[in-house]
N, C-alpha and C positions, 0 to 999 in steps of 0.2 A: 753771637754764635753760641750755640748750645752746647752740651755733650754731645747730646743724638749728634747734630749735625757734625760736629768733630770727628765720633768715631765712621759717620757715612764718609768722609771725607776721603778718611787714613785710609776705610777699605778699598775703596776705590781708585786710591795710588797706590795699594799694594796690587791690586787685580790690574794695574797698568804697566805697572814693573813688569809681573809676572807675565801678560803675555808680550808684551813688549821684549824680552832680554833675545831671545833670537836673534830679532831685526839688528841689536848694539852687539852681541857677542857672538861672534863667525866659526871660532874656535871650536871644533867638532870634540877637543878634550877637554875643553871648559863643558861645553853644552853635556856630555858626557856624564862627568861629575855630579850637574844638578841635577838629571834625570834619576841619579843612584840616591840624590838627598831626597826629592820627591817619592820616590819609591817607597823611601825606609820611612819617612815623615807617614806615605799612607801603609804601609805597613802595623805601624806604631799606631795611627789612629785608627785601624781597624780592631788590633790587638786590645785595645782600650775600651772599647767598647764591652768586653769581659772582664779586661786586665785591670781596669780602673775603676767603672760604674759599679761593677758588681763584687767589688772587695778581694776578688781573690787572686792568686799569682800564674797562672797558666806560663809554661817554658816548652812546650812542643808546637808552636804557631807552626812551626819552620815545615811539620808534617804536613800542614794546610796549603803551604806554598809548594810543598812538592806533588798533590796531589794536582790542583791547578796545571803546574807546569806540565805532568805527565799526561795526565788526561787531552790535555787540548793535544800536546805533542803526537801522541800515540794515535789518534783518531784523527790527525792531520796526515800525519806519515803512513799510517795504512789502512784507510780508507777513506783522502780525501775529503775530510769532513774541516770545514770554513774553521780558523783557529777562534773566531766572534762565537759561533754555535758553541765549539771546545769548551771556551771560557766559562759558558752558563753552564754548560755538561757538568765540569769541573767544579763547580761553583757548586752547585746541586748535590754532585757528592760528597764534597769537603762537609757543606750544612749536615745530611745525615750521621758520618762519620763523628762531625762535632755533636751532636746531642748524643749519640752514640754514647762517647766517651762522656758527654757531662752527666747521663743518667745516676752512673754510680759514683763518678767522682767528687761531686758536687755536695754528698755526702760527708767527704773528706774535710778538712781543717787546716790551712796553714800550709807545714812541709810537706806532709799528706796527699795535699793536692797538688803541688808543685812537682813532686818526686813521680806520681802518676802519669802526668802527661808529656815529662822526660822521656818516663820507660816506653811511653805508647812513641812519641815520635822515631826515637832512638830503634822501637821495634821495625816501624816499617824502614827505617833508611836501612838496617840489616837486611832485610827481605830482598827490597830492592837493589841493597848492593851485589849480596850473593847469587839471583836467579835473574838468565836471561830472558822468560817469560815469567807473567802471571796471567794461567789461563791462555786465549787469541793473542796478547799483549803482549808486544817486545819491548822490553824494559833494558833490556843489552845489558843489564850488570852493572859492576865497575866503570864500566865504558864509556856509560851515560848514552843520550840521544842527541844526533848531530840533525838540526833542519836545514834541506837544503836552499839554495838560495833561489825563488823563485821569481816570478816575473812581478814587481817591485807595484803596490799601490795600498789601498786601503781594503779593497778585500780580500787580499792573501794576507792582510795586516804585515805588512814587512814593504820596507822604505830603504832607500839608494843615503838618504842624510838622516841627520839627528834629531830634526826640528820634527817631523812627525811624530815621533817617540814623544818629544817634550810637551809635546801641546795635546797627548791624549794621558799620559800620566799626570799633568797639570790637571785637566781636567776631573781626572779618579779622584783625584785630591781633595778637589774642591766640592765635590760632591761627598766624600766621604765625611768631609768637615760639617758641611752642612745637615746630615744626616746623625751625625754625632751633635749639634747641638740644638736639632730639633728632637734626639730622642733624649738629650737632657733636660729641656723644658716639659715634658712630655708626662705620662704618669705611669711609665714604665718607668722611664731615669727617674723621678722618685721612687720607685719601687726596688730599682737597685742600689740604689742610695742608700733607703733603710735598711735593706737586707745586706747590703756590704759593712754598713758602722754596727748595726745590733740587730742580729738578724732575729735574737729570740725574741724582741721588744717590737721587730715587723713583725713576724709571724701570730704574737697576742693579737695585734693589730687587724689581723684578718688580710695580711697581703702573702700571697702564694710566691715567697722567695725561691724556690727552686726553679717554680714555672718562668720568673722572671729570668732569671739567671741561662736557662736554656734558650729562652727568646734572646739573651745579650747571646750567649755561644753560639747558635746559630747564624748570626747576623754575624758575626764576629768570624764565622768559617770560610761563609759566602764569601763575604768581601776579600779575604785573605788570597784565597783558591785566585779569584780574578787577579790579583797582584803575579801570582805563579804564572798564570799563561802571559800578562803582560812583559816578565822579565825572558822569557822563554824566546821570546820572540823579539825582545830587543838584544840577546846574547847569541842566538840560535845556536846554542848548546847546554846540555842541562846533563846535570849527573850527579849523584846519590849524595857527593860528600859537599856539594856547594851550594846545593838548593834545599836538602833535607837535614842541615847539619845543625847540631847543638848550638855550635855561633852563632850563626842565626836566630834561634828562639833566644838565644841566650841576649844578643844585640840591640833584638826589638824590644826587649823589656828592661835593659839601660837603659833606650832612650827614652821611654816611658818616663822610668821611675827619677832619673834623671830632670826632662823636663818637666814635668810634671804629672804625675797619675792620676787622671780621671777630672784633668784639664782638658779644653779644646784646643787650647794653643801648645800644649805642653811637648805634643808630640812633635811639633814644628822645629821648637827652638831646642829640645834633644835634637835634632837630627841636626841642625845645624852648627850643634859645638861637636858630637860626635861621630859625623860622618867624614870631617875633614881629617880628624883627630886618627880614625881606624885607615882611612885612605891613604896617609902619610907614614902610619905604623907597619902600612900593611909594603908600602914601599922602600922603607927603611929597612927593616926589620923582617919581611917577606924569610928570606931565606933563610938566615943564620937562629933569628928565634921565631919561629910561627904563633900564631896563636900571644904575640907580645899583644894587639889592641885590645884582646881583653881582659890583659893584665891591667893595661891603661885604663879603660874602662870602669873596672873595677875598683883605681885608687881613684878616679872623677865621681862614682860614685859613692865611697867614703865620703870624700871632700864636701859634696852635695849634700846627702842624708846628715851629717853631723851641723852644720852653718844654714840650712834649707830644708829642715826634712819634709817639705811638701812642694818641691824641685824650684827650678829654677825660673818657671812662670809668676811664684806670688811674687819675689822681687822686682820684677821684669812689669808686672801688671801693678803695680805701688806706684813703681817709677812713672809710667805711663800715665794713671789717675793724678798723678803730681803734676805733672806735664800740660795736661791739659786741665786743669784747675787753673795753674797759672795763667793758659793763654784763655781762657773764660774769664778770669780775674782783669788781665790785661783788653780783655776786649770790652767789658762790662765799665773798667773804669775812663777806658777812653771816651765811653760812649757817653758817660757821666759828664766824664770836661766838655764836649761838645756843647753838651744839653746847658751849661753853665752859660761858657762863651756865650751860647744864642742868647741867654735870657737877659 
Protein backbone atom coordinates (compact mmCIF):
# COMPACT_ATOMS: atom_id res chain seq x y z
CA UNK A 1 0.00 0.00 0.00
CA UNK A 2 1.10 3.26 -1.18
CA UNK A 3 0.54 6.95 0.04
CA UNK A 4 -1.82 7.68 -2.73
CA UNK A 5 -3.82 4.72 -1.62
CA UNK A 6 -3.53 5.57 2.22
CA UNK A 7 -4.52 9.06 1.82
CA UNK A 8 -7.70 7.63 -0.79
CA UNK A 9 -8.40 5.58 2.13
CA UNK A 10 -8.41 8.33 5.21
CA UNK A 11 -10.60 10.48 2.63
CA UNK A 12 -13.05 8.15 2.27
CA UNK A 13 -13.54 7.42 6.09
CA UNK A 14 -13.67 10.82 6.65
CA UNK A 15 -16.50 11.29 3.93
CA UNK A 16 -18.23 8.18 5.82
CA UNK A 17 -18.00 9.59 9.22
CA UNK A 18 -19.24 12.64 7.95
CA UNK A 19 -22.35 11.58 6.30
CA UNK A 20 -22.86 8.88 8.49
CA UNK A 21 -22.85 11.00 12.13
CA UNK A 22 -26.74 11.72 11.79
CA UNK A 23 -27.82 8.11 11.48
CA UNK A 24 -25.26 7.49 15.27
CA UNK A 25 -26.00 11.01 16.82
CA UNK A 26 -30.11 11.61 17.44
CA UNK A 27 -29.30 14.47 19.49
CA UNK A 28 -30.82 17.59 17.71
CA UNK A 29 -28.09 19.81 20.29
CA UNK A 30 -25.22 17.74 19.30
CA UNK A 31 -26.29 17.81 15.54
CA UNK A 32 -26.76 21.55 16.21
CA UNK A 33 -23.32 22.18 17.35
CA UNK A 34 -21.74 20.65 14.17
CA UNK A 35 -23.83 22.40 11.75
CA UNK A 36 -22.36 25.85 13.59
CA UNK A 37 -18.60 23.91 13.32
CA UNK A 38 -19.32 23.38 9.56
CA UNK A 39 -20.63 26.70 8.92
CA UNK A 40 -17.46 28.51 10.47
CA UNK A 41 -15.04 25.79 9.06
CA UNK A 42 -16.84 26.96 5.47
CA UNK A 43 -16.88 30.42 6.51
CA UNK A 44 -13.17 30.34 7.22
CA UNK A 45 -12.41 28.39 3.95
CA UNK A 46 -14.19 30.93 2.01
CA UNK A 47 -12.40 33.78 3.84
CA UNK A 48 -9.24 32.02 2.85
CA UNK A 49 -9.42 32.16 -0.21
CA UNK A 50 -8.46 36.04 0.00
CA UNK A 51 -7.39 35.87 3.52
CA UNK A 52 -4.79 33.34 2.98
CA UNK A 53 -3.83 32.72 -0.92
CA UNK A 54 -3.51 36.32 -1.59
CA UNK A 55 -1.32 37.56 1.56
CA UNK A 56 -3.59 40.01 2.97
CA UNK A 57 -5.89 40.34 6.15
CA UNK A 58 -9.38 41.21 5.29
CA UNK A 59 -11.71 41.73 8.96
CA UNK A 60 -15.14 42.72 7.34
CA UNK A 61 -16.18 39.06 5.80
CA UNK A 62 -19.15 39.42 8.50
CA UNK A 63 -20.52 42.48 5.84
CA UNK A 64 -20.56 39.53 3.20
CA UNK A 65 -22.62 37.22 5.48
CA UNK A 66 -25.05 39.92 6.14
CA UNK A 67 -25.64 40.84 2.86
CA UNK A 68 -26.37 37.18 1.90
CA UNK A 69 -28.67 36.82 4.91
CA UNK A 70 -30.66 40.04 4.00
CA UNK A 71 -30.84 39.78 0.57
CA UNK A 72 -32.42 36.16 0.39
CA UNK A 73 -34.51 37.22 3.60
CA UNK A 74 -36.02 40.54 2.27
CA UNK A 75 -36.90 39.04 -1.28
CA UNK A 76 -38.30 35.94 0.56
CA UNK A 77 -40.52 38.06 2.96
CA UNK A 78 -41.73 40.62 0.43
CA UNK A 79 -41.87 39.23 -2.59
CA UNK A 80 -41.88 35.70 -2.24
CA UNK A 81 -39.00 35.11 -4.07
CA UNK A 82 -37.40 31.02 -3.38
CA UNK A 83 -34.67 31.61 -0.49
CA UNK A 84 -32.15 29.08 -3.39
CA UNK A 85 -32.85 32.18 -6.18
CA UNK A 86 -32.16 34.66 -2.81
CA UNK A 87 -28.91 32.94 -2.22
CA UNK A 88 -27.35 33.66 -5.95
CA UNK A 89 -29.16 37.22 -5.71
CA UNK A 90 -27.26 37.65 -2.63
CA UNK A 91 -24.16 35.93 -3.74
CA UNK A 92 -24.16 38.33 -6.87
CA UNK A 93 -24.28 41.23 -4.84
CA UNK A 94 -21.95 40.44 -2.11
CA UNK A 95 -19.27 39.62 -5.47
CA UNK A 96 -19.82 43.33 -6.73
CA UNK A 97 -19.63 44.91 -3.38
CA UNK A 98 -16.35 42.75 -2.86
CA UNK A 99 -14.50 44.12 -5.89
CA UNK A 100 -15.99 47.19 -5.03
CA UNK A 101 -14.11 47.46 -1.89
CA UNK A 102 -10.99 45.53 -3.29
CA UNK A 103 -10.55 48.23 -6.22
CA UNK A 104 -9.04 50.77 -3.98
CA UNK A 105 -8.12 48.73 -0.96
CA UNK A 106 -6.00 46.49 -2.36
CA UNK A 107 -3.85 49.38 -2.85
CA UNK A 108 -3.32 49.39 0.86
CA UNK A 109 -0.47 47.44 2.88
CA UNK A 110 -0.85 45.48 6.00
CA UNK A 111 -3.09 47.50 8.81
CA UNK A 112 -4.11 49.65 6.01
CA UNK A 113 -6.09 47.19 4.57
CA UNK A 114 -7.16 45.57 7.50
CA UNK A 115 -8.52 48.86 9.15
CA UNK A 116 -10.42 49.48 5.70
CA UNK A 117 -12.61 46.74 5.48
CA UNK A 118 -13.47 47.09 9.36
CA UNK A 119 -14.57 50.58 8.61
CA UNK A 120 -16.69 49.42 5.52
CA UNK A 121 -18.23 46.37 7.38
CA UNK A 122 -18.72 48.33 10.76
CA UNK A 123 -20.47 51.08 8.13
CA UNK A 124 -23.03 49.08 6.88
CA UNK A 125 -24.15 47.19 10.28
CA UNK A 126 -24.62 51.02 11.31
CA UNK A 127 -26.89 51.74 8.42
CA UNK A 128 -28.53 48.71 9.02
CA UNK A 129 -28.85 48.94 12.52
CA UNK A 130 -30.27 52.66 12.53
CA UNK A 131 -32.89 52.61 9.38
CA UNK A 132 -35.96 50.58 9.00
CA UNK A 133 -35.83 50.63 5.23
CA UNK A 134 -33.29 50.95 2.52
CA UNK A 135 -35.08 52.04 -0.52
CA UNK A 136 -38.52 49.12 -1.17
CA UNK A 137 -36.36 47.11 1.63
CA UNK A 138 -37.46 46.45 5.27
CA UNK A 139 -34.49 45.92 7.02
CA UNK A 140 -36.62 46.63 10.52
CA UNK A 141 -33.43 48.20 12.25
CA UNK A 142 -32.41 46.90 15.63
CA UNK A 143 -35.08 44.45 15.28
CA UNK A 144 -33.68 42.45 12.75
CA UNK A 145 -35.81 40.10 10.45
CA UNK A 146 -37.92 37.31 11.81
CA UNK A 147 -38.95 34.40 8.97
CA UNK A 148 -41.82 32.88 9.32
CA UNK A 149 -42.32 29.30 9.69
CA UNK A 150 -43.55 27.87 6.49
CA UNK A 151 -44.78 24.64 5.08
CA UNK A 152 -41.42 22.70 5.89
CA UNK A 153 -39.33 20.83 2.75
CA UNK A 154 -36.62 21.73 0.30
CA UNK A 155 -38.02 24.31 -1.54
CA UNK A 156 -39.00 26.77 1.05
CA UNK A 157 -35.44 25.38 2.21
CA UNK A 158 -36.66 25.27 5.75
CA UNK A 159 -36.89 21.53 7.54
CA UNK A 160 -39.15 20.35 10.78
CA UNK A 161 -35.25 18.48 12.00
CA UNK A 162 -31.61 19.12 11.89
CA UNK A 163 -30.33 16.48 9.67
CA UNK A 164 -31.43 18.56 6.60
CA UNK A 165 -29.37 21.58 7.63
CA UNK A 166 -26.45 19.16 8.18
CA UNK A 167 -26.29 17.39 4.97
CA UNK A 168 -26.57 20.73 2.90
CA UNK A 169 -23.93 22.75 4.84
CA UNK A 170 -21.71 19.31 4.79
CA UNK A 171 -22.19 19.46 1.47
CA UNK A 172 -21.13 23.61 0.98
CA UNK A 173 -18.12 22.36 2.70
CA UNK A 174 -17.04 20.02 0.78
CA UNK A 175 -17.32 21.71 -2.29
CA UNK A 176 -15.94 24.82 -1.01
CA UNK A 177 -12.91 22.63 -0.03
CA UNK A 178 -12.52 21.35 -3.24
CA UNK A 179 -12.78 24.42 -5.02
CA UNK A 180 -10.04 25.94 -2.73
CA UNK A 181 -7.69 23.18 -3.66
CA UNK A 182 -8.34 23.02 -7.25
CA UNK A 183 -7.70 26.98 -7.23
CA UNK A 184 -4.43 26.21 -5.45
CA UNK A 185 -3.04 23.86 -7.88
CA UNK A 186 -4.25 26.14 -10.49
CA UNK A 187 -2.24 29.26 -11.97
CA UNK A 188 -4.23 31.61 -10.37
CA UNK A 189 -3.12 30.01 -6.66
CA UNK A 190 0.27 30.52 -7.93
CA UNK A 191 -0.42 33.84 -8.90
CA UNK A 192 -1.71 34.54 -5.54
CA UNK A 193 0.91 32.89 -4.09
CA UNK A 194 3.59 35.28 -5.62
CA UNK A 195 1.67 38.29 -5.24
CA UNK A 196 0.95 37.48 -1.45
CA UNK A 197 4.94 36.56 -0.42
CA UNK A 198 6.63 39.46 -3.00
CA UNK A 199 4.28 40.98 -4.74
CA UNK A 200 6.97 43.42 -6.33
CA UNK A 201 9.08 40.34 -7.50
CA UNK A 202 5.35 38.91 -9.15
CA UNK A 203 4.57 41.97 -10.63
CA UNK A 204 8.54 42.13 -12.48
CA UNK A 205 7.35 38.75 -13.43
CA UNK A 206 4.57 39.93 -15.50
CA UNK A 207 1.62 38.34 -13.19
CA UNK A 208 -1.30 40.98 -12.86
CA UNK A 209 -1.36 40.74 -8.70
CA UNK A 210 -4.15 43.03 -8.34
CA UNK A 211 -6.26 41.41 -11.05
CA UNK A 212 -5.50 38.09 -9.12
CA UNK A 213 -6.41 39.27 -5.98
CA UNK A 214 -9.92 40.74 -7.12
CA UNK A 215 -10.71 37.22 -8.81
CA UNK A 216 -9.57 35.57 -4.87
CA UNK A 217 -12.27 38.74 -3.54
CA UNK A 218 -14.77 37.94 -5.61
CA UNK A 219 -14.86 34.33 -5.14
CA UNK A 220 -14.16 34.91 -1.79
CA UNK A 221 -17.66 37.27 -1.44
CA UNK A 222 -19.78 34.85 -3.46
CA UNK A 223 -19.27 32.05 -1.36
CA UNK A 224 -19.47 34.01 1.94
CA UNK A 225 -23.02 35.79 0.81
CA UNK A 226 -24.31 31.94 0.32
CA UNK A 227 -22.98 30.97 3.97
CA UNK A 228 -25.58 34.33 4.96
CA UNK A 229 -28.74 32.94 3.40
CA UNK A 230 -27.71 29.39 4.64
CA UNK A 231 -27.47 30.48 8.45
CA UNK A 232 -30.60 32.66 7.79
CA UNK A 233 -32.61 29.99 7.30
CA UNK A 234 -31.19 27.56 9.66
CA UNK A 235 -31.87 30.37 12.79
CA UNK A 236 -34.83 32.06 10.95
CA UNK A 237 -33.84 35.22 12.47
CA UNK A 238 -31.16 37.56 11.62
CA UNK A 239 -30.25 41.10 12.91
CA UNK A 240 -27.63 43.63 12.58
CA UNK A 241 -25.50 42.92 15.70
CA UNK A 242 -25.29 38.93 15.17
CA UNK A 243 -24.78 38.54 11.51
CA UNK A 244 -22.93 41.90 10.61
CA UNK A 245 -20.82 42.12 13.77
CA UNK A 246 -17.14 42.58 14.24
CA UNK A 247 -17.03 39.04 16.04
CA UNK A 248 -17.66 37.51 13.39
CA UNK A 249 -15.16 38.99 10.93
CA UNK A 250 -13.09 39.02 13.87
CA UNK A 251 -13.60 34.82 14.46
CA UNK A 252 -13.41 33.86 11.06
CA UNK A 253 -9.90 35.11 10.78
CA UNK A 254 -8.73 33.34 14.31
CA UNK A 255 -9.68 30.42 12.89
CA UNK A 256 -7.95 30.99 9.83
CA UNK A 257 -4.83 32.22 11.18
CA UNK A 258 -5.01 29.79 13.91
CA UNK A 259 -5.40 26.65 11.90
CA UNK A 260 -3.67 27.49 9.40
CA UNK A 261 -3.66 30.37 6.67
CA UNK A 262 -3.82 29.63 3.17
CA UNK A 263 -4.00 25.88 4.14
CA UNK A 264 -6.81 23.67 2.97
CA UNK A 265 -7.14 21.85 6.00
CA UNK A 266 -6.32 24.74 8.25
CA UNK A 267 -9.78 26.10 8.32
CA UNK A 268 -11.16 22.72 9.46
CA UNK A 269 -9.08 22.11 12.36
CA UNK A 270 -9.48 26.12 13.62
CA UNK A 271 -12.88 25.42 13.81
CA UNK A 272 -12.69 22.60 15.53
CA UNK A 273 -10.50 23.73 18.52
CA UNK A 274 -12.22 27.01 18.40
CA UNK A 275 -15.81 26.63 17.92
CA UNK A 276 -16.23 24.41 21.04
CA UNK A 277 -13.76 26.71 22.85
CA UNK A 278 -16.32 30.17 21.91
CA UNK A 279 -19.62 27.85 22.41
CA UNK A 280 -18.64 27.04 26.07
CA UNK A 281 -17.21 30.79 26.57
CA UNK A 282 -20.09 31.87 25.22
CA UNK A 283 -22.17 29.73 27.82
CA UNK A 284 -20.17 30.42 30.71
CA UNK A 285 -19.43 33.53 30.37
CA UNK A 286 -22.62 34.85 28.12
CA UNK A 287 -23.78 37.07 30.62
CA UNK A 288 -21.45 38.44 33.23
CA UNK A 289 -18.40 39.09 30.56
CA UNK A 290 -19.51 39.23 26.79
CA UNK A 291 -17.33 39.20 24.37
CA UNK A 292 -14.83 36.86 27.01
CA UNK A 293 -14.33 34.13 23.63
CA UNK A 294 -12.35 36.53 22.03
CA UNK A 295 -10.52 37.20 24.66
CA UNK A 296 -9.85 33.57 24.67
CA UNK A 297 -9.27 33.58 21.27
CA UNK A 298 -6.88 35.91 21.25
CA UNK A 299 -4.58 34.20 24.08
CA UNK A 300 -4.99 30.60 21.61
CA UNK A 301 -3.88 32.74 19.17
CA UNK A 302 -0.64 34.05 21.01
CA UNK A 303 -0.03 30.61 22.09
CA UNK A 304 -0.28 29.42 18.18
CA UNK A 305 1.63 32.40 16.33
CA UNK A 306 4.60 32.18 18.96
CA UNK A 307 5.09 27.69 19.17
CA UNK A 308 3.29 27.43 15.25
CA UNK A 309 3.46 30.54 13.51
CA UNK A 310 2.06 28.89 10.36
CA UNK A 311 -0.89 27.30 12.70
CA UNK A 312 -1.75 24.36 13.66
CA UNK A 313 -2.01 22.26 10.38
CA UNK A 314 1.96 21.97 9.61
CA UNK A 315 2.26 19.94 13.01
CA UNK A 316 -0.96 18.15 12.55
CA UNK A 317 0.29 17.30 8.72
CA UNK A 318 4.10 16.00 10.14
CA UNK A 319 2.30 13.90 12.41
CA UNK A 320 0.23 12.43 9.69
CA UNK A 321 3.22 12.02 6.86
CA UNK A 322 4.98 10.19 10.09
CA UNK A 323 1.99 8.02 10.44
CA UNK A 324 1.69 6.87 7.40
CA UNK A 325 5.34 6.43 6.45
CA UNK A 326 5.36 4.00 9.23
CA UNK A 327 2.37 2.09 8.13
CA UNK A 328 4.02 2.02 4.37
CA UNK A 329 7.33 1.00 6.34
CA UNK A 330 5.31 -1.67 8.09
CA UNK A 331 3.41 -2.87 5.06
CA UNK A 332 6.49 -2.81 2.77
CA UNK A 333 8.45 -4.87 5.40
CA UNK A 334 5.86 -7.36 5.95
CA UNK A 335 5.67 -7.91 2.56
CA UNK A 336 9.60 -8.38 2.43
CA UNK A 337 9.32 -11.30 5.15
CA UNK A 338 6.67 -12.96 3.04
CA UNK A 339 8.75 -12.76 -0.05
CA UNK A 340 11.68 -14.43 2.24
CA UNK A 341 9.54 -17.23 4.02
CA UNK A 342 8.37 -18.26 0.28
CA UNK A 343 11.75 -18.41 -1.15
Amino acid sequence: MNEKQINRLAGIGLLVIAFGLPLVVRSATYLHIVVLLYFYAYLTTSWNLVGGFAGVLPLGHAAFVGIGAYTSTILSLQYGISPWLGMLVGGVIATIVGVLIGLPTFKMRGAYFALATIAFAEGIRVIVENVDYIGPLKVNGPRGLQIPPLETGLVNYMFASKEPYYYIILVMLLLVLFLTWFISRSKLGYYLNAGGEEPEAAMALGINVARAKLIAMAMSSFLTALAGTFYAQFSLYIHPKSIISLDLSFEIAFIALIGGRGSIAGPILGALLLRPVGDFSRIYFGDTLPGMHLIIFGLVLILVMHYQPRGLQEPLTRLYKSLVARLIGKTTGGGQEHGIARS
